[in-house]
PDB file of N, CA, C, O and CB in Angstrom:
ATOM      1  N   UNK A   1      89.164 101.894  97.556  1.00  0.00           N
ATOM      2  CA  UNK A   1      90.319 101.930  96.669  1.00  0.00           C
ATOM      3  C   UNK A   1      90.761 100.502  96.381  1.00  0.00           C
ATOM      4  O   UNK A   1      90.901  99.693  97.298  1.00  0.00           O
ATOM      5  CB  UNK A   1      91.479 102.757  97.292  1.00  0.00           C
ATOM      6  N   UNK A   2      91.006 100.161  94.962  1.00  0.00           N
ATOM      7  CA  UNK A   2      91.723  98.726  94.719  1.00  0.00           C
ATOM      8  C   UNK A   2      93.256  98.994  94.796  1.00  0.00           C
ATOM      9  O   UNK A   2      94.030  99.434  93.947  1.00  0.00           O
ATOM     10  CB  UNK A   2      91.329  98.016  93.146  1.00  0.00           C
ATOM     11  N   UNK A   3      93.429  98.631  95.950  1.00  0.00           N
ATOM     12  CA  UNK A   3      94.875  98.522  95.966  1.00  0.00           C
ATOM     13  C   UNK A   3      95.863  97.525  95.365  1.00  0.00           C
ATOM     14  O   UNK A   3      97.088  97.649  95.360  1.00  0.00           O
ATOM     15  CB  UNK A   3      95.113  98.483  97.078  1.00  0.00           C
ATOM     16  N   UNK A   4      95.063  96.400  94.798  1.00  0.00           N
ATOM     17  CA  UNK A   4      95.746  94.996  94.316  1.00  0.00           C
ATOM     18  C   UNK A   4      96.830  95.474  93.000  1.00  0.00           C
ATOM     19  O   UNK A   4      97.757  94.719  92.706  1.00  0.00           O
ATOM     20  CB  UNK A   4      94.337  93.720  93.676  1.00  0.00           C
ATOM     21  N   UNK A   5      96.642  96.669  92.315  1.00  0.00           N
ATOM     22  CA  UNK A   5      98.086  96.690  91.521  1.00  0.00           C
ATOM     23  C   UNK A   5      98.624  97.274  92.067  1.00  0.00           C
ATOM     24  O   UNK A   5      99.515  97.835  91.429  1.00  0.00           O
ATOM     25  CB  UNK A   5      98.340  97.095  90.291  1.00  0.00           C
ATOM     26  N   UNK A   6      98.563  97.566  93.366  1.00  0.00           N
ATOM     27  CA  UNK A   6      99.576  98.921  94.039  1.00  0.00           C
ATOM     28  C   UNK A   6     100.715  97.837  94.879  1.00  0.00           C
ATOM     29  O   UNK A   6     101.926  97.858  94.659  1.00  0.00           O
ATOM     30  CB  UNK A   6      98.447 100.326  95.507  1.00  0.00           C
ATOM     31  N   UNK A   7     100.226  97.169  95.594  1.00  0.00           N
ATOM     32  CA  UNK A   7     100.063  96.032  96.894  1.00  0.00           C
ATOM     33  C   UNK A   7     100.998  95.002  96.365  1.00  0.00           C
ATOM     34  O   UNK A   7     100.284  94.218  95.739  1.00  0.00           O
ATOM     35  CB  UNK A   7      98.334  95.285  97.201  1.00  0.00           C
ATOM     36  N   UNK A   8     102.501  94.526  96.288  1.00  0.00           N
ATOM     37  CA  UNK A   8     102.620  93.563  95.806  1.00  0.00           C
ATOM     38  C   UNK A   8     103.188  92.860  96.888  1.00  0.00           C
ATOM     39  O   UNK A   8     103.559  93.342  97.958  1.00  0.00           O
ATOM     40  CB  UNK A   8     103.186  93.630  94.678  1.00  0.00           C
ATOM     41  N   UNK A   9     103.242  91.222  96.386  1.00  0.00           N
ATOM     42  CA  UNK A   9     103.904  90.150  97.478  1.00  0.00           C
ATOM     43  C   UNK A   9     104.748  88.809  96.720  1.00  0.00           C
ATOM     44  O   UNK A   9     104.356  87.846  96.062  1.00  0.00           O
ATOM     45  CB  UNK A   9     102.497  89.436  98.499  1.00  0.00           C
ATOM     46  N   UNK A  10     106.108  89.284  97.178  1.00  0.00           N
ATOM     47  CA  UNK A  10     107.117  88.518  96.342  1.00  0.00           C
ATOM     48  C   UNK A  10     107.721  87.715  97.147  1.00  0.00           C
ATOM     49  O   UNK A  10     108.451  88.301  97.947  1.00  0.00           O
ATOM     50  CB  UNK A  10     108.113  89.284  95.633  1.00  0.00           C
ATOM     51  N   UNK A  11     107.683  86.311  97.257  1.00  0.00           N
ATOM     52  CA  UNK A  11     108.404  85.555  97.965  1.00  0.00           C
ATOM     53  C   UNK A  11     109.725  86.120  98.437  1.00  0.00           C
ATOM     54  O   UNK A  11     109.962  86.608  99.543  1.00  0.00           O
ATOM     55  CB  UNK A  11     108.540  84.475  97.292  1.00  0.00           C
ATOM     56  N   UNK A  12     110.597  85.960  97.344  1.00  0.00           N
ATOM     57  CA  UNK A  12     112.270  86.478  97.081  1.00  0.00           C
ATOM     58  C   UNK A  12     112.489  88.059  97.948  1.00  0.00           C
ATOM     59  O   UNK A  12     113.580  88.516  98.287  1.00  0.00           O
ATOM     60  CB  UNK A  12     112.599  86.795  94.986  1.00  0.00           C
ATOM     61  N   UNK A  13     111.149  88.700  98.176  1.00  0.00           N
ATOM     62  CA  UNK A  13     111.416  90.086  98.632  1.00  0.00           C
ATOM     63  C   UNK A  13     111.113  90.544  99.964  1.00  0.00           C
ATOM     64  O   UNK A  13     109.902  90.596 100.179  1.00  0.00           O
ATOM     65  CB  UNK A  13     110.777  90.914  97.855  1.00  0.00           C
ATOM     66  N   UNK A  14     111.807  90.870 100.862  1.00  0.00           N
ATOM     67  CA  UNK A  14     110.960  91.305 101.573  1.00  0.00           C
ATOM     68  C   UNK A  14     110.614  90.411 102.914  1.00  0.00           C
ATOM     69  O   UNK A  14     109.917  90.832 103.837  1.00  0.00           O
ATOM     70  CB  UNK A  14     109.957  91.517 100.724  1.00  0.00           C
ATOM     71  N   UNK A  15     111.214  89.117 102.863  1.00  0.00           N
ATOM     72  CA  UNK A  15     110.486  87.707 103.171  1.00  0.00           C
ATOM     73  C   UNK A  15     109.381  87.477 102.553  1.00  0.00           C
ATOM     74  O   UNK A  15     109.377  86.280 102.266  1.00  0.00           O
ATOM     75  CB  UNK A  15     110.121  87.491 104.489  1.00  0.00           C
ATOM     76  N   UNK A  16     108.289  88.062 102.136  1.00  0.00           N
ATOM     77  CA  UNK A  16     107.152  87.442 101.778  1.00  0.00           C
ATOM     78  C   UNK A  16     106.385  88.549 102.275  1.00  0.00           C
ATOM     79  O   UNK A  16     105.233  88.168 102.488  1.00  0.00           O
ATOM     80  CB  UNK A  16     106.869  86.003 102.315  1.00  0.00           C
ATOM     81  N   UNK A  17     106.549  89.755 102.547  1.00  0.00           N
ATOM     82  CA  UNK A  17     106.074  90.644 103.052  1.00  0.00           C
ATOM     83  C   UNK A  17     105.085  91.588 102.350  1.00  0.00           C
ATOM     84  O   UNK A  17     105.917  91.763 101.460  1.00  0.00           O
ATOM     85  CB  UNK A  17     106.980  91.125 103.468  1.00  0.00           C
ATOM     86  N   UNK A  18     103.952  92.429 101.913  1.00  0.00           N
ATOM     87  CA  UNK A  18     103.446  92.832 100.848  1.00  0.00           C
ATOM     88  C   UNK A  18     103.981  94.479 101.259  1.00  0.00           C
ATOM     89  O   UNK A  18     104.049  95.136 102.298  1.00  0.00           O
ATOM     90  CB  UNK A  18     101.752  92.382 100.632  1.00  0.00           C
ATOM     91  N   UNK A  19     104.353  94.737  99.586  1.00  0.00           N
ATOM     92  CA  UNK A  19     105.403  95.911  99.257  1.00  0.00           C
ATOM     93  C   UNK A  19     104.507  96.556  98.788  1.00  0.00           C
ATOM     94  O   UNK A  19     103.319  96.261  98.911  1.00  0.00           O
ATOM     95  CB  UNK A  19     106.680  95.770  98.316  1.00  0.00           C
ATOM     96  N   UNK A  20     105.101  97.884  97.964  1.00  0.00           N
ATOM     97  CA  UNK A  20     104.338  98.881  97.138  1.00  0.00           C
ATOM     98  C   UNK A  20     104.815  98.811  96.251  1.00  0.00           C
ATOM     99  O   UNK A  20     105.866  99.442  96.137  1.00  0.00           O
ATOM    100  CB  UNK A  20     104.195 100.109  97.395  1.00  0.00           C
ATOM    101  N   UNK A  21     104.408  98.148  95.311  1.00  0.00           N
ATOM    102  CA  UNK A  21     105.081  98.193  93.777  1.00  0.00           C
ATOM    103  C   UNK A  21     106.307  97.794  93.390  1.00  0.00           C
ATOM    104  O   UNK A  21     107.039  98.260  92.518  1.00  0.00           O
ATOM    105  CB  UNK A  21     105.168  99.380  93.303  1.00  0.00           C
ATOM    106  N   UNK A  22     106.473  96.825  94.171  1.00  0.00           N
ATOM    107  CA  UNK A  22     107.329  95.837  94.011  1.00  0.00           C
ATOM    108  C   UNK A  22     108.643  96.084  94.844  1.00  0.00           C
ATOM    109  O   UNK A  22     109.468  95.270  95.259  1.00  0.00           O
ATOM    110  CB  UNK A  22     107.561  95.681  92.589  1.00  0.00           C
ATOM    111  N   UNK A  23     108.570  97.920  95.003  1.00  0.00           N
ATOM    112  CA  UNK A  23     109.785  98.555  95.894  1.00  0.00           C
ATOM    113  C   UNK A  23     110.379  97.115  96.704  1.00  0.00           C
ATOM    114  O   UNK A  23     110.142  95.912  96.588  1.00  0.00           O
ATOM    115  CB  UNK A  23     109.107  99.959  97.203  1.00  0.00           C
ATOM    116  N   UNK A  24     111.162  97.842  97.467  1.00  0.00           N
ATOM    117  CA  UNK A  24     111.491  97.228  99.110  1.00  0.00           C
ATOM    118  C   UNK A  24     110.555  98.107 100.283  1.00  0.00           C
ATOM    119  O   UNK A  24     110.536  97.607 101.408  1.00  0.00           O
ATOM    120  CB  UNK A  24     113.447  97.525  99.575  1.00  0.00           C
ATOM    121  N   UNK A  25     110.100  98.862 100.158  1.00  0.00           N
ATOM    122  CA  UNK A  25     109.145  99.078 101.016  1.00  0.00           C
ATOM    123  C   UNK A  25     107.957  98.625 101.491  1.00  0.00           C
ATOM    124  O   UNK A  25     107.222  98.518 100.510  1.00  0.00           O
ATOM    125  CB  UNK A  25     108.959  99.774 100.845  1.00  0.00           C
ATOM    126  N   UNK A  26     107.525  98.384 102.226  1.00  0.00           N
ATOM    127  CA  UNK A  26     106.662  97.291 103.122  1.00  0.00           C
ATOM    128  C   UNK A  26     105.220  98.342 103.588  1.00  0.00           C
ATOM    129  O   UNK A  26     105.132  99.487 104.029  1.00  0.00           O
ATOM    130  CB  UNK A  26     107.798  96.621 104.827  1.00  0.00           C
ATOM    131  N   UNK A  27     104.400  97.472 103.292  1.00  0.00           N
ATOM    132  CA  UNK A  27     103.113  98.381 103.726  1.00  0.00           C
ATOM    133  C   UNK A  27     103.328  98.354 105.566  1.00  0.00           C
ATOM    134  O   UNK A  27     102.669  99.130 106.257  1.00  0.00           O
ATOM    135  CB  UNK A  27     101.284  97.478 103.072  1.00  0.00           C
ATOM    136  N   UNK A  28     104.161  97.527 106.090  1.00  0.00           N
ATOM    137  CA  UNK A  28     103.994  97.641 107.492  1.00  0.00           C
ATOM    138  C   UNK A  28     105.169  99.490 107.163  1.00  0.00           C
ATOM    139  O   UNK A  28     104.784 100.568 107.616  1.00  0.00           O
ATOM    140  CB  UNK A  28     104.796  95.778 108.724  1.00  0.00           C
ATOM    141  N   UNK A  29     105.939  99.399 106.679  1.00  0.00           N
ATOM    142  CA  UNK A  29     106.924 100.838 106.635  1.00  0.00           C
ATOM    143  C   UNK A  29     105.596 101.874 106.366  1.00  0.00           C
ATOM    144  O   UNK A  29     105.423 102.924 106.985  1.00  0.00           O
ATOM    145  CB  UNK A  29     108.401 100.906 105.048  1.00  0.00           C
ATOM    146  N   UNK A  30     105.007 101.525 105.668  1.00  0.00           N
ATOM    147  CA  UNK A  30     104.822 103.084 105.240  1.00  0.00           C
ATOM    148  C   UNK A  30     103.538 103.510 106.890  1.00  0.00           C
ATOM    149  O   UNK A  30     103.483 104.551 107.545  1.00  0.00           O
ATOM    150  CB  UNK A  30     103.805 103.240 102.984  1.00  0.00           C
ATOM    151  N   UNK A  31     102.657 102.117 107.060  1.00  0.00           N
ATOM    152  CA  UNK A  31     102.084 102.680 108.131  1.00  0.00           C
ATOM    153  C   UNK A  31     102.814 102.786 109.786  1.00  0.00           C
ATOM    154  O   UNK A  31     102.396 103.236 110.852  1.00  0.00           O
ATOM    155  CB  UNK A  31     100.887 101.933 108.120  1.00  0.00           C
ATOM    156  N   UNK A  32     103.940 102.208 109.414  1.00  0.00           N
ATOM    157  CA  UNK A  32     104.555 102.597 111.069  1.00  0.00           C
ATOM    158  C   UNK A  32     104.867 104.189 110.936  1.00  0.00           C
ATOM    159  O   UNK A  32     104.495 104.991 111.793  1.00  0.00           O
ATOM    160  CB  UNK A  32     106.301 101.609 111.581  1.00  0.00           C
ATOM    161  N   UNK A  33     105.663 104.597 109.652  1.00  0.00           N
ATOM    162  CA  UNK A  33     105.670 106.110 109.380  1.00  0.00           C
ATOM    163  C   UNK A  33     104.522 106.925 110.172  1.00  0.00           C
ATOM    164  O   UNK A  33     104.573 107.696 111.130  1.00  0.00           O
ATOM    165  CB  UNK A  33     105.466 106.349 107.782  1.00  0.00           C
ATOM    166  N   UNK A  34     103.491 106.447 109.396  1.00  0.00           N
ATOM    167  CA  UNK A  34     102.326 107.286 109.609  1.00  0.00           C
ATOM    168  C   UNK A  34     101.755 107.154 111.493  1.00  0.00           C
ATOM    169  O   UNK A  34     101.161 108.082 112.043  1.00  0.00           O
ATOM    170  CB  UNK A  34     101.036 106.627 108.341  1.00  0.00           C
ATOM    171  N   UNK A  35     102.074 105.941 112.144  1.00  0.00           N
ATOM    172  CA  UNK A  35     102.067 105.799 113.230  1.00  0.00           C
ATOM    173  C   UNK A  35     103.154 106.610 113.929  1.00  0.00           C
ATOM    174  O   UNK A  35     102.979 107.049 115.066  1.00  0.00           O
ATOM    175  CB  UNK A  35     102.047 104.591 113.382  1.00  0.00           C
ATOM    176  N   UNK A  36     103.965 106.751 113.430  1.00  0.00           N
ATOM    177  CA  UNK A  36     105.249 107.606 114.144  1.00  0.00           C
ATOM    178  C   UNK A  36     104.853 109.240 114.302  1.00  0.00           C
ATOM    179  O   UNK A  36     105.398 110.194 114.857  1.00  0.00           O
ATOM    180  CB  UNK A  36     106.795 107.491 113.044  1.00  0.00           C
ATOM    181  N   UNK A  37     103.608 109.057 113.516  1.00  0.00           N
ATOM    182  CA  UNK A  37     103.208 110.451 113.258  1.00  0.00           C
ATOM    183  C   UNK A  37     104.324 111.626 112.069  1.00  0.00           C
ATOM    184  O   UNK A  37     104.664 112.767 112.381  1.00  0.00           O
ATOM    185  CB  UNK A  37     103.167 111.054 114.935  1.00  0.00           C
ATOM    186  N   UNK A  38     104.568 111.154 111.183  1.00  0.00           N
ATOM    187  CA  UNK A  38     104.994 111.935 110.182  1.00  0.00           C
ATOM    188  C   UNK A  38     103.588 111.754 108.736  1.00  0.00           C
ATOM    189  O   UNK A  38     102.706 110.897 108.683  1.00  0.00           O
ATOM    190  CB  UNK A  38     106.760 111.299 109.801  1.00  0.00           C
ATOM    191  N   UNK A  39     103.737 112.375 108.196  1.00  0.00           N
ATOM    192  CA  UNK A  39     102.702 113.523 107.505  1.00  0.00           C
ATOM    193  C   UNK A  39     103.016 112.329 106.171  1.00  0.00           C
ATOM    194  O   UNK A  39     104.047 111.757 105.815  1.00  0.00           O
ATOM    195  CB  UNK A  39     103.318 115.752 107.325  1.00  0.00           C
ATOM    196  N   UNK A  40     101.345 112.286 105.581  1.00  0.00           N
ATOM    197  CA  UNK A  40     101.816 112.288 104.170  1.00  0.00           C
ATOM    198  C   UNK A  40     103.042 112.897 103.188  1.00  0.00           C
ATOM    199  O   UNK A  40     103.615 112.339 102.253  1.00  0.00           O
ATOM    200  CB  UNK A  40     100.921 112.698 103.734  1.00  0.00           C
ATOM    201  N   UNK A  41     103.195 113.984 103.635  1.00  0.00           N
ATOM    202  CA  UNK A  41     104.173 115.304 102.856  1.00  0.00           C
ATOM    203  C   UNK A  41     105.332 115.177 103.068  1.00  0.00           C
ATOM    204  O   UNK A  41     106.160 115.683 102.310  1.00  0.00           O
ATOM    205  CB  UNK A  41     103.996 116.769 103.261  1.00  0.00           C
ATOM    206  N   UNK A  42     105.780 114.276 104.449  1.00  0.00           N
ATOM    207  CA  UNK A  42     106.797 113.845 104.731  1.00  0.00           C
ATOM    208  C   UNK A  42     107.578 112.691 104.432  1.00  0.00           C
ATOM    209  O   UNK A  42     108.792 112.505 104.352  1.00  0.00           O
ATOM    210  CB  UNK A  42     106.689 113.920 105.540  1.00  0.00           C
ATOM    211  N   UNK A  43     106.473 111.886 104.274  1.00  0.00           N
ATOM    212  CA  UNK A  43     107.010 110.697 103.929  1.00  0.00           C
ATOM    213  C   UNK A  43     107.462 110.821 102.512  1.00  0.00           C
ATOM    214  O   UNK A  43     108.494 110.275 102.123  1.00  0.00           O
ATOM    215  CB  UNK A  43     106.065 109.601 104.148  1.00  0.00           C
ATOM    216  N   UNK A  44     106.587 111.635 101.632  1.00  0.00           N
ATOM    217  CA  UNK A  44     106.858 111.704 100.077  1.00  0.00           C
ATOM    218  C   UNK A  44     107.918 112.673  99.709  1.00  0.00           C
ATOM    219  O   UNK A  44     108.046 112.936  98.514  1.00  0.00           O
ATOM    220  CB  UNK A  44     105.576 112.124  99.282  1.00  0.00           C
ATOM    221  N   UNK A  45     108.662 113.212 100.541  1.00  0.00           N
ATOM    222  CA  UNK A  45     109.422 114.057 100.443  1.00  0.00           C
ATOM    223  C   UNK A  45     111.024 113.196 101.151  1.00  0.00           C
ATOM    224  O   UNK A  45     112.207 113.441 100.915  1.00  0.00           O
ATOM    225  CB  UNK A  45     108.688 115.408 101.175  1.00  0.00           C
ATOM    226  N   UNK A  46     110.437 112.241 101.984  1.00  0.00           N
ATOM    227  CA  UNK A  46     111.658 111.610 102.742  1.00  0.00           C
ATOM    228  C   UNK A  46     111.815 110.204 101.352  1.00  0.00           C
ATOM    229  O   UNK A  46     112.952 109.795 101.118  1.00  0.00           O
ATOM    230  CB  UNK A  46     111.135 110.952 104.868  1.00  0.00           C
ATOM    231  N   UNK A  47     110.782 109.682 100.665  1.00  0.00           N
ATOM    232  CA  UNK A  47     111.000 108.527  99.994  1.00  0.00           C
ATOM    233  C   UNK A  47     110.471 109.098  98.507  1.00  0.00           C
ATOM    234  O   UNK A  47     109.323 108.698  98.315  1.00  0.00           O
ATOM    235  CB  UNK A  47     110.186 107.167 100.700  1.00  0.00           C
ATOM    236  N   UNK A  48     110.892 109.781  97.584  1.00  0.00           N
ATOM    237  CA  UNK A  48     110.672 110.083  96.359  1.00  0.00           C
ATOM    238  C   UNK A  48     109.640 109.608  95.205  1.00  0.00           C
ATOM    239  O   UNK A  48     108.809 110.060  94.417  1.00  0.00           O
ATOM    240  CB  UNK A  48     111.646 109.922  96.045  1.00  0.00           C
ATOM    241  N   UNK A  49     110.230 108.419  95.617  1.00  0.00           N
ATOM    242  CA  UNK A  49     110.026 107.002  94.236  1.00  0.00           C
ATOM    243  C   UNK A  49     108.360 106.778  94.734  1.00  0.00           C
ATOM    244  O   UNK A  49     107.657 106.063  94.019  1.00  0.00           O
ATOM    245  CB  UNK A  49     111.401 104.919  94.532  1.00  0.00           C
ATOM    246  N   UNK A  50     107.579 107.608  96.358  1.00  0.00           N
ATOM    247  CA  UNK A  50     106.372 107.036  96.693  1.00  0.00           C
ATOM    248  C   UNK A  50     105.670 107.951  96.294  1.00  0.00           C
ATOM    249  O   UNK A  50     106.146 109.068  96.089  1.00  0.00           O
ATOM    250  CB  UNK A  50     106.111 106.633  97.978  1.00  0.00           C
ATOM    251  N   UNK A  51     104.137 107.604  96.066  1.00  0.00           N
ATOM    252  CA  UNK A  51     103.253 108.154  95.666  1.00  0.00           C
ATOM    253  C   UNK A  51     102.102 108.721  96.999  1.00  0.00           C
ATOM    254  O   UNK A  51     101.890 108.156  98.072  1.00  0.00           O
ATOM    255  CB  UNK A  51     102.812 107.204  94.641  1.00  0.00           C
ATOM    256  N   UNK A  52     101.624 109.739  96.588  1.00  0.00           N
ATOM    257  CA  UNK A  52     100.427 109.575  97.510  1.00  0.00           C
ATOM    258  C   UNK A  52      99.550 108.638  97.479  1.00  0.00           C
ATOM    259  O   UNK A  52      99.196 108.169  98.561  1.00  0.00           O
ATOM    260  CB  UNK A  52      99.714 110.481  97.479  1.00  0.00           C
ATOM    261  N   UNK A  53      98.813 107.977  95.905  1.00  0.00           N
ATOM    262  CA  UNK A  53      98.076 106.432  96.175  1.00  0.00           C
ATOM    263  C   UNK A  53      99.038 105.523  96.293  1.00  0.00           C
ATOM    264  O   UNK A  53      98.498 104.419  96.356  1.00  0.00           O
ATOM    265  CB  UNK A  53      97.102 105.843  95.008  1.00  0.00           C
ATOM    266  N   UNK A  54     100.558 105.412  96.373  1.00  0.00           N
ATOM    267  CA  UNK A  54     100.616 104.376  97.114  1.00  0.00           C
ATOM    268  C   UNK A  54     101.273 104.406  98.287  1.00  0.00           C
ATOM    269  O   UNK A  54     102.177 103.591  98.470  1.00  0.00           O
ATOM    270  CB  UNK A  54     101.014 103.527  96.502  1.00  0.00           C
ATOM    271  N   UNK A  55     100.808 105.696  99.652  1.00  0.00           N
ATOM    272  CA  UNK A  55     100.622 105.802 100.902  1.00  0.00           C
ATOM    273  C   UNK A  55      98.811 105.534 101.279  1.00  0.00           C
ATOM    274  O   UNK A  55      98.452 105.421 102.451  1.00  0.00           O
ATOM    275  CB  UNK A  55     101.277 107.287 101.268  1.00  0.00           C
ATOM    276  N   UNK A  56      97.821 105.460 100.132  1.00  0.00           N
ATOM    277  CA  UNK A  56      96.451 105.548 100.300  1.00  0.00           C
ATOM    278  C   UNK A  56      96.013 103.856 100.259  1.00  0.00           C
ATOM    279  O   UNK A  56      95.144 103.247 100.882  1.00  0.00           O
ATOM    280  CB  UNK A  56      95.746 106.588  99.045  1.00  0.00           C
ATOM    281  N   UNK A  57      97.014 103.403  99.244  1.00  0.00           N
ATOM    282  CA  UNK A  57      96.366 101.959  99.032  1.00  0.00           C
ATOM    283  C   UNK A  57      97.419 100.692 100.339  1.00  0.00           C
ATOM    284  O   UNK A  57      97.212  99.489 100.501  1.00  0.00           O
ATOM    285  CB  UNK A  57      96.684 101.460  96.841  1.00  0.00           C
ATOM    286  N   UNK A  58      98.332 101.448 100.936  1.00  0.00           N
ATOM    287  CA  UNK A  58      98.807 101.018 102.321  1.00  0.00           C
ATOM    288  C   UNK A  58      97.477 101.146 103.192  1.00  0.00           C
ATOM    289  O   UNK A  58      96.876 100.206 103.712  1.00  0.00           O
ATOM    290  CB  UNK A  58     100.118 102.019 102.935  1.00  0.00           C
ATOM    291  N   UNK A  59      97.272 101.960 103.225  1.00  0.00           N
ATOM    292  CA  UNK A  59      96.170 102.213 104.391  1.00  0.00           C
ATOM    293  C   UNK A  59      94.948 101.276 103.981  1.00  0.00           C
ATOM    294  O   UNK A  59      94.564 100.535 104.885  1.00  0.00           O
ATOM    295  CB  UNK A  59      95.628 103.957 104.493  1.00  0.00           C
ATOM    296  N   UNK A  60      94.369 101.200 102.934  1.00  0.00           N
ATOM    297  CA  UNK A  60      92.781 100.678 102.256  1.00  0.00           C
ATOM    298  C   UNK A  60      93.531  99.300 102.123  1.00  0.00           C
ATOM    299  O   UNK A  60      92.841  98.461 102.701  1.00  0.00           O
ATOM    300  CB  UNK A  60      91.976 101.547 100.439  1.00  0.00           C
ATOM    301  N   UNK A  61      94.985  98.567 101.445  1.00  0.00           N
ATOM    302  CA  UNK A  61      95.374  97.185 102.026  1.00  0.00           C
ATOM    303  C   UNK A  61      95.500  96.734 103.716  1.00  0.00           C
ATOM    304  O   UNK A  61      95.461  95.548 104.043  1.00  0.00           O
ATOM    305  CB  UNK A  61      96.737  96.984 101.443  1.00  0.00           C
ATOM    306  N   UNK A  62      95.646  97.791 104.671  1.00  0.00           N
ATOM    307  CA  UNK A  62      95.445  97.756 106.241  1.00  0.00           C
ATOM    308  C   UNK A  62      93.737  97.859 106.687  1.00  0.00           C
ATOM    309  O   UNK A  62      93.306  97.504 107.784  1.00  0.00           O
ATOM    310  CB  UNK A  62      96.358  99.189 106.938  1.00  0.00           C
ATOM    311  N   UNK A  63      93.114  98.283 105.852  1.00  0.00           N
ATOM    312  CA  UNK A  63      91.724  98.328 106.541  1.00  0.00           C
ATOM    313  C   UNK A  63      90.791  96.928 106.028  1.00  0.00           C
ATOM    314  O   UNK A  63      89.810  96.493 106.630  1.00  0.00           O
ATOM    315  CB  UNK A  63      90.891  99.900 106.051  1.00  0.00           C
ATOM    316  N   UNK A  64      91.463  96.286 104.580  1.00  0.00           N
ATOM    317  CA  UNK A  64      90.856  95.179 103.992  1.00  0.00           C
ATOM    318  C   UNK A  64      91.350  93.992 104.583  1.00  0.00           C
ATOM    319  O   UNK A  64      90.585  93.027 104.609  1.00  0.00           O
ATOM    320  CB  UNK A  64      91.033  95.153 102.600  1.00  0.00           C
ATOM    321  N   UNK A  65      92.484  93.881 105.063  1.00  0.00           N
ATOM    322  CA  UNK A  65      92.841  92.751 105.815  1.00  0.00           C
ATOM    323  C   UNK A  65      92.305  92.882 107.522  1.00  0.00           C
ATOM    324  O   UNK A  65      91.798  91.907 108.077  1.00  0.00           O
ATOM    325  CB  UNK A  65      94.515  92.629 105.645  1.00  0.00           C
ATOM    326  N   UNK A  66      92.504  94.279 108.276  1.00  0.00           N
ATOM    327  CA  UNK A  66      91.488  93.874 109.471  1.00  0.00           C
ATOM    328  C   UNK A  66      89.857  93.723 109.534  1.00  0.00           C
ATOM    329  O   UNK A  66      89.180  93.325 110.483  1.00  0.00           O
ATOM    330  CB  UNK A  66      91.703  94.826 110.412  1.00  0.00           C
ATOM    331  N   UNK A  67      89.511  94.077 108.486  1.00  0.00           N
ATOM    332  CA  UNK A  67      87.984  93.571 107.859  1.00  0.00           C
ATOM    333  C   UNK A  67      88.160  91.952 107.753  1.00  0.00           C
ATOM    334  O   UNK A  67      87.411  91.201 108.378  1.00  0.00           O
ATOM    335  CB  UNK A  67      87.581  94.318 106.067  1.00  0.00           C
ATOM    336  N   UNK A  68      89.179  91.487 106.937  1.00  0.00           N
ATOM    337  CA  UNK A  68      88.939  89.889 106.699  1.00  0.00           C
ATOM    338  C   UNK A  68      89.455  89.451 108.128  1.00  0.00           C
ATOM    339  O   UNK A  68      88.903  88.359 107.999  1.00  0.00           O
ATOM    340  CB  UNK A  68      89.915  89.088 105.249  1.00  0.00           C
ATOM    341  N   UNK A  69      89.958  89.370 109.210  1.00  0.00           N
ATOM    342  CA  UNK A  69      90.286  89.223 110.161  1.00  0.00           C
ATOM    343  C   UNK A  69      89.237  88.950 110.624  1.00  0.00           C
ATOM    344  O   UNK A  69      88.852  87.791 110.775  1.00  0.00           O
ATOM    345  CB  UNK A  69      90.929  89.958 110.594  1.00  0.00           C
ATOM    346  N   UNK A  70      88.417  90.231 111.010  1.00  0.00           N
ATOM    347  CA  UNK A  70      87.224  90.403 112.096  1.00  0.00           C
ATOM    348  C   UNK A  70      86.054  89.313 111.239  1.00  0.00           C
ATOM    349  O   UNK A  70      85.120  88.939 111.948  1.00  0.00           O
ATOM    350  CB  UNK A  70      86.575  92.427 112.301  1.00  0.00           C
ATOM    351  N   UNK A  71      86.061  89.013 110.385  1.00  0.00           N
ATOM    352  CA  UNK A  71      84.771  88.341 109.796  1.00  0.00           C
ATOM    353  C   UNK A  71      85.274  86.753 109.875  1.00  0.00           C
ATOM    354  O   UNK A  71      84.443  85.845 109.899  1.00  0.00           O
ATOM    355  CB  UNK A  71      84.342  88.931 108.029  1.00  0.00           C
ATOM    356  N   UNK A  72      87.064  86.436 109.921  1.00  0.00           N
ATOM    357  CA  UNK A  72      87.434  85.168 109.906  1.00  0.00           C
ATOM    358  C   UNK A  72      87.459  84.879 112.381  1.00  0.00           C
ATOM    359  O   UNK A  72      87.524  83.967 113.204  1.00  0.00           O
ATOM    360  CB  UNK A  72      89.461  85.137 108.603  1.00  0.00           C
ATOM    361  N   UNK A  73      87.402  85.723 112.352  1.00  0.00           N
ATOM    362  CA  UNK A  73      86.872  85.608 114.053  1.00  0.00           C
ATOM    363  C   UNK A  73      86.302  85.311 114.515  1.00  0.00           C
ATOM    364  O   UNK A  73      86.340  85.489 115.733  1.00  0.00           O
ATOM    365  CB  UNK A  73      86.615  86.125 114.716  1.00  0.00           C
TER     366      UNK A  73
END
């Protein structure tokens, strides 16, 4: 999945943190959710304005950065 129009990172926002579409929501939010163990269905039902691709391109922006990690190791 290209998450790069989903994925954004705004100085002014967030600290510098990468969001979902510019929201205030933080790709670290949406996967601590999912670490907390609440449901796709939940989260989109607890936060409206979110999408299912952009709970999918949280996850595929979390698997592309511990990929560049492990190869910068």
């Amino acid at each position: 999945m290209d998450y790069r129009s989903i994925i954004t990172v705004e100085p002014g926002k967030r600290d510098g943190k990468p969001c979902v579409r510019g929201l205030r929501v933080t790709v670290y939010d949406v996967l601590d959710y999912l670490a907390a163990g609440m449901t796709h269905e939940q989260i989109l039902a607890e936060f409206p304005y979110l999408t299912e691709t952009d709970i999918r391109a949280c996850l595929a922006y979390a698997a592309d950065r511990e990929r560049r990690l492990a190869v910068a190791g």
